[in-house]
Structures are given as structure tokens and as C-alpha cells.
C-alpha positions in Angstrom: 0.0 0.0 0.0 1.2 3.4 -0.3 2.0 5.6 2.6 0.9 8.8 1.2 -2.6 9.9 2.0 -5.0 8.5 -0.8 -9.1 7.8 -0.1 -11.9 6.6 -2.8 -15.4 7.0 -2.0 -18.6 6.1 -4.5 -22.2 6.3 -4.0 -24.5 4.3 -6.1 -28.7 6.7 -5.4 -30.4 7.7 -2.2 -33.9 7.3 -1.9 -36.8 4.8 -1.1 -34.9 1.6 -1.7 -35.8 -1.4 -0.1 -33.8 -3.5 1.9 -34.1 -6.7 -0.9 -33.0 -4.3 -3.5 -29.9 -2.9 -1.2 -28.5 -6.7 0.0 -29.3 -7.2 -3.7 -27.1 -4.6 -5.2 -24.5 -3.7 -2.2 -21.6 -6.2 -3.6 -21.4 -4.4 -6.9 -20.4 -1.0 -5.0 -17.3 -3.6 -3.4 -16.5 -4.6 -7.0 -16.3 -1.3 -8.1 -14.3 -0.2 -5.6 -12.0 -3.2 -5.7 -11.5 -2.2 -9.5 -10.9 1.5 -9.0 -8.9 1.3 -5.6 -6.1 0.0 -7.2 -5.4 3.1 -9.3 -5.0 5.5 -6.8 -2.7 3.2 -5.5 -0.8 2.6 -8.0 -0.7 6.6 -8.3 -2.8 7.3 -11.1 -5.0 10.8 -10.7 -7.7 11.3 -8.9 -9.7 12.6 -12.0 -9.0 9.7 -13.9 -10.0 7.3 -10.9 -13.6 9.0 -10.5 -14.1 8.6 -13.9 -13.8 5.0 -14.4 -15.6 4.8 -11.2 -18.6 6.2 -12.6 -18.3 4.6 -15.9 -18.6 1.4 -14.4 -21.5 2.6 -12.1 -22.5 3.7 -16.2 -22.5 0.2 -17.2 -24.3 -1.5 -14.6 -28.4 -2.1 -15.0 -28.8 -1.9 -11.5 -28.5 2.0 -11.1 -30.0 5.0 -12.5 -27.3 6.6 -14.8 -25.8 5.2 -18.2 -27.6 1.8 -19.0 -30.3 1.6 -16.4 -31.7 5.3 -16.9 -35.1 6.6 -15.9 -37.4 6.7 -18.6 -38.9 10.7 -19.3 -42.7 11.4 -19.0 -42.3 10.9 -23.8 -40.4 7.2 -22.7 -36.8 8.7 -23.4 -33.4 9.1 -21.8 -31.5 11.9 -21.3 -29.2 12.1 -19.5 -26.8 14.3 -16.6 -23.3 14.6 -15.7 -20.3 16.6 -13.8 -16.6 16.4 -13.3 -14.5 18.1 -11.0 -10.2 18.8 -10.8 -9.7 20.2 -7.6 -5.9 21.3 -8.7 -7.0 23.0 -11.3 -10.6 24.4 -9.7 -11.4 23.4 -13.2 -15.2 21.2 -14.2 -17.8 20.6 -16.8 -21.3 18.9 -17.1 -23.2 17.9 -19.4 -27.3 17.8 -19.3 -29.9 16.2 -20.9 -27.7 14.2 -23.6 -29.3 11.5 -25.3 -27.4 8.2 -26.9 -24.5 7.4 -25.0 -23.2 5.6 -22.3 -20.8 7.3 -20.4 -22.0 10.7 -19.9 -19.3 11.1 -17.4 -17.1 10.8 -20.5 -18.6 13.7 -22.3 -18.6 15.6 -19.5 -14.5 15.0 -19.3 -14.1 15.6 -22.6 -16.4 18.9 -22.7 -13.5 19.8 -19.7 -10.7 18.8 -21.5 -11.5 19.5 -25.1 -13.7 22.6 -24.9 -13.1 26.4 -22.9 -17.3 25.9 -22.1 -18.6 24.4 -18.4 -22.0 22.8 -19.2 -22.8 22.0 -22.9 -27.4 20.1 -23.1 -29.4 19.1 -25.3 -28.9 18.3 -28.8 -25.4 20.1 -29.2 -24.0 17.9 -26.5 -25.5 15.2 -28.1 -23.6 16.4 -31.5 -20.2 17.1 -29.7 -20.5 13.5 -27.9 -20.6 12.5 -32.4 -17.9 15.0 -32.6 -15.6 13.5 -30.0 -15.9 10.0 -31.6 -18.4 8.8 -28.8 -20.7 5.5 -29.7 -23.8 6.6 -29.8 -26.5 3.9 -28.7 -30.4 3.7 -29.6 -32.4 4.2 -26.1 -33.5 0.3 -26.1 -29.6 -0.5 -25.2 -29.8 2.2 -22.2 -33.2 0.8 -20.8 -33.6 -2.6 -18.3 -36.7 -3.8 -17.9 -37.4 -2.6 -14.5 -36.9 1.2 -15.2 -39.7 0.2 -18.1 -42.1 -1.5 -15.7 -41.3 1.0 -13.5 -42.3 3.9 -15.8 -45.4 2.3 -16.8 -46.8 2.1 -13.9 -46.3 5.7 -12.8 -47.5 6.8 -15.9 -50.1 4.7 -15.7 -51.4 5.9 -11.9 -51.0 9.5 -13.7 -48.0 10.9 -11.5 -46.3 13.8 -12.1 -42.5 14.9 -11.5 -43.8 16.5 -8.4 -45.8 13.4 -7.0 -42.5 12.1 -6.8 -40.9 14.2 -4.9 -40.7 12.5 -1.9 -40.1 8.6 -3.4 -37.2 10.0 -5.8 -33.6 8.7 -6.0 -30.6 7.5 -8.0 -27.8 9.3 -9.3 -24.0 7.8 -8.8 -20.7 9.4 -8.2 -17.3 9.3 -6.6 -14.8 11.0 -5.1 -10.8 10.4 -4.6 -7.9 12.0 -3.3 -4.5 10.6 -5.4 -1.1 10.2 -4.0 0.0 13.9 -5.4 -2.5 15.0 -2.9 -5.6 16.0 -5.7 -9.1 15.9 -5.5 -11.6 15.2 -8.1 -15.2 14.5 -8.1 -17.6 12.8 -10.7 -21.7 12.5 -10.8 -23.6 11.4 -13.3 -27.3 10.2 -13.8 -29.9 8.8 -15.7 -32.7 11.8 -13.8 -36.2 11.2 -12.6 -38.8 8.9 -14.1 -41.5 10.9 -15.5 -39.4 14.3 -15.9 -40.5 16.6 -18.8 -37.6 16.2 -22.3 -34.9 18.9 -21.5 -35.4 18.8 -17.4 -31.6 19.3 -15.9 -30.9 18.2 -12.4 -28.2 18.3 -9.8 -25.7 16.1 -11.7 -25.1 18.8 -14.7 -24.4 22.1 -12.4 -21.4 22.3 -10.3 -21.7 23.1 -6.9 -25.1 21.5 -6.3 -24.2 17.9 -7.4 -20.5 17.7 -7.8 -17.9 19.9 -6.8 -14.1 19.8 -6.0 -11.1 22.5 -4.5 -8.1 22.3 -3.0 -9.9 20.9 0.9 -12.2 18.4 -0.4 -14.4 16.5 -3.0 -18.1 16.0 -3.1 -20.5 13.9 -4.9 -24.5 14.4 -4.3 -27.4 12.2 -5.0 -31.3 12.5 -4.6 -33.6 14.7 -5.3 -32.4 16.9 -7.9 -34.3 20.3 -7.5 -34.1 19.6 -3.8 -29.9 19.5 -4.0 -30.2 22.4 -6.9 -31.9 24.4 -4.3 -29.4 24.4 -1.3 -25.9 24.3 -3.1 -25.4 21.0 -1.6 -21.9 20.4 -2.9 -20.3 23.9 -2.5 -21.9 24.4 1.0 -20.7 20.9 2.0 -17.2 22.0 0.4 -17.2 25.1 2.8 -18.1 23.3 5.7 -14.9 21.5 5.1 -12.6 24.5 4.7 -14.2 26.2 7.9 -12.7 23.4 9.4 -15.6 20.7 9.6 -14.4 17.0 9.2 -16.0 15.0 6.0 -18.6 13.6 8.3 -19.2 16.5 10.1 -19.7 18.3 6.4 -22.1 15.5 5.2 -23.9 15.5 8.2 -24.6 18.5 8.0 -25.9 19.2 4.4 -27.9 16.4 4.6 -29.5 17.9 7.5 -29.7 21.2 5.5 -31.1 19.7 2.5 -34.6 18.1 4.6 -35.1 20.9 6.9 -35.2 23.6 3.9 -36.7 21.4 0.6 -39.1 18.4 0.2 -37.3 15.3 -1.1 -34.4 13.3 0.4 -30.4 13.6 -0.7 -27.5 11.8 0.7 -23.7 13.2 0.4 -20.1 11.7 0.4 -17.0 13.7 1.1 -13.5 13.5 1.2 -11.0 15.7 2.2 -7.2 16.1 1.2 -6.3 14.2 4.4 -8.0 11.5 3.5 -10.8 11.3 5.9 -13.9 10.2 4.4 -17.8 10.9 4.8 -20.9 9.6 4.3 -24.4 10.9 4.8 -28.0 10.5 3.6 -31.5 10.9 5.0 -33.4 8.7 2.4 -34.6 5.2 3.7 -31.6 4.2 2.4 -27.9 5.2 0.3 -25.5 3.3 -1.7 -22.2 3.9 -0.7 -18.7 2.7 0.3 -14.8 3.7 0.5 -11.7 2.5 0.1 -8.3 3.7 2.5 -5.0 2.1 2.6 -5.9 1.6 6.7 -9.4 -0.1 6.4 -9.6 -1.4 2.3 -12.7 -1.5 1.0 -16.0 -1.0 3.0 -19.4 -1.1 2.0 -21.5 -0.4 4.9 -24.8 -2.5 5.6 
């Protein structure tokens, strides 16, 4: 292991989800771990590491970003996404991109390729083209449960804001590298039964996703709930006034139900390499990998 300082921390939704469905899912947020962890020890950057974090969160049908999307009110998917170099202070996001994958990977390359921070619709559909992106009909982005799932809502007539409260998904990570960077990453399929061209959270930084020179933050929820409070800049502050990651989580959490409707959970990391987690949905995907306590996936 290496003695420097080095943390990974992912989230995989907040929200209603069952017990069945968490024991279900829970060893994929080990595996992923188990496959990123390695990096950062191996001293690759942390922007690099959050990304194939999230790609692989992108690639799994059990979660709500990538394949496994929410289906829109129309029956498409669109699709949200932020990343975050705290050296630099540097990010971009994506929103509402149809026909890809890994909109984490646009998101990079609208960073890295691009002097613009958020690039939607139809032209970030066109630069994903441009960038030599494959581009994928819906059917390969939807599993049959986000289907059934939007058939019966739309069925029982709800609207986006029926939901409110029963919300979730969204997946993200956070790492500090052995060169003592930050980086963040979010990215997210939205919410089942949003109107075409609805942005959330996971496409603006500083309410899903942000990163600085103290810490990295990843957000998941409710997205106009998270949009409303800053929750990733104020948990970001917390840290510099000299909160610990928990502390920080804890707290914008707490912020996040006592001023909006919905439920959001948080995971922070600082550029000690202390870790938190936080949520106050029935439950959160999450876990963390340090050189002192390898990888751990909470109950």
C-alpha cells in the first residue's frame, strides 16, 4: 500500500430503496471499488480514478445513470453529468444528452477538449458524435425494471412532483490521489417521469458535484431539492471552515430536509483523506476505500 494519504469513496442513489434491492445490489459498490482502488494506488489521478468509477456505475443495470436510466414522462433518456479537478478548480457537465453511455465521459471531454462548463441538449448530443463517442439507440440504455417501472407511474398518472418524496438514483465518486488531488464525478440517468430537457443536480457544479483544493463532493437525490441548497459547494465550505467530512455530510444532509421536500444523501473526502458519508433517504448506496481499512461497504 502506499504511505501517502489516498481515499476513494462512491455512492451508487439515495432514496426509497428497499432492503431486498440494497442486499441485492450492495456487492457491486465492493467490486467497483475493488476495481478503481487499485489506481489511486498505483498513483494514477484522482480525475482519472472518478471517472472510471462512474463509468462502471454507467455500465451496470442496477443503477440510475448510463444503461439503467429513468425513462422521461415521452419514454426517453436523457441524461446528466459533472466532473470536478480540484488542482486545477477546473469542471464541466453535461445535461440532458441523449445516446451514449458514459456521460461522465462527455462531461470529461467537454473539460478537457472545450473552454465551455455545461454543454445540453442536442449540441451535446452532436459534440459526444464530434468527439468519436458511440452513440446507442435508447433500447440499449433501458432494463426492464426502469420500463415497468415507468409504466406504472405513468399509468397511476403521476407527475415529477408526486415524486418528490419517493425520488432517487444518481452515482458518483470522489478520490484524493497520492499527489494530494481531488476530483469528483456525478452522473445520472434523472427522474422517471421528468418533462424532455429537465436538468438536475448532476449537470451544475456546486449542487451535485464539486471539488477545490480541501475536499471533493458527490451528491445524489432529489435533484431540485440538492439544486436548491448548493449542496456540494456548502458541503465544500463546511470543510474549509474546518468541519471534518462527516461533520460536512452530516450537516448538508441535515440542511437539504429541513429547507426542501425530497431526500439527498452526500459523500465527502478531504485532502487528508478522511472520508464521509451521509444520507437521510430510507436508504444510500455507498462505500470507501483507505489504505488503513480497504474497502467497506456499509450495511
Amino acid at each position: 500500500m502506499s504511505e501517502k494519504a489516498i481515499a476513494l469513496v462512491v455512492q451508487g442513489g439515495a432514496g426509497p430503496i428497499s432492503v431486498d434491492s440494497y442486499t441485492k445490489n450492495r456487492p457491486a459498490i465492493g467490486d467497483i471499488l475493488r476495481k478503481t482502488a487499485p489506481m489511486l494506488v498505483e498513483g494514477a489521478a484522482a480525475l482519472r480514478v472518478v471517472e472510471e468509477a462512474v463509468r462502471l456505475f454507467e455500465e451496470h443495470p442496477s443503477f440510475n445513470a448510463g444503461i439503467g436510466s429513468s425513462l422521461r414522462y415521452d419514454g426517453s433518456i436523457q441524461q446528466d453529468a459533472t466532473i470536478m479537478d480540484g488542482a486545477s478548480g477546473r469542471g464541466a457537465g453535461v445535461g440532458a444528452v441523449k445516446g451514449i453511455i458514459h456521460a461522465i465521459t462527455l462531461a470529461r471531454y467537454v473539460l478537457e477538449r472545450t473552454p465551455h462548463v455545461l454543454m445540453v441538449g442536442e449540441w451535446a448530443t452532436e459534440f459526444a458524435r464530434d468527439c468519436g463517442m458511440e452513440m446507442v439507440p435508447d433500447e440499449r440504455l433501458i432494463v426492464p425494471e426502469r420500463r415497468e417501472l415507468w409504466k406504472r407511474k405513468l399509468a397511476a398518472k403521476e407527475t415529477p412532483d408526486d415524486q418528490v418524496l419517493s425520488s432517487g438514483g444518481t452515482v458518483g465518486a470522489v478520490a484524493l490521489d497520492t499527489e494530494g488531488r481531488l476530483a469528483a464525478a456525478t452522473s445520472t440517468g434523472g427522474m422517471v417521469l421528468s418533462l424532455p430537457g429537465r436538468v438536475g443536480d448532476s449537470a451544475i457544479l456546486g449542487a451535485g458535484t464539486w471539488a477545490d483544493a480541501h475536499s471533493a463532493v458527490s451528491c445524489t437525490g432529489v435533484g431540485e431539492s440538492i439544486m436548491l441548497v448548493l449542496m456540494a459547494k456548502v458541503c465544500a465550505d463546511a470543510v474549509i471552515s474546518g468541519m471534518s467530512p462527516q461533520e460536512a455530510a452530516d450537516l448538508v444532509v441535515r440542511i437539504q430536509g429541513e429547507k426542501t421536500p425530497g431526500t439527498s444523501g452526500a459523500i465527502v473526502v478531504d485532502k487528508k483523506g478522511a472520508v464521509g458519508l451521509a444520507h437521510n433517504s430510507a436508504n444510500m448506496y455507498r462505500g470507501y476505500f483507505t489504505p488503513e481499512e480497504g474497502v467497506v461497504v456499509p450495511n
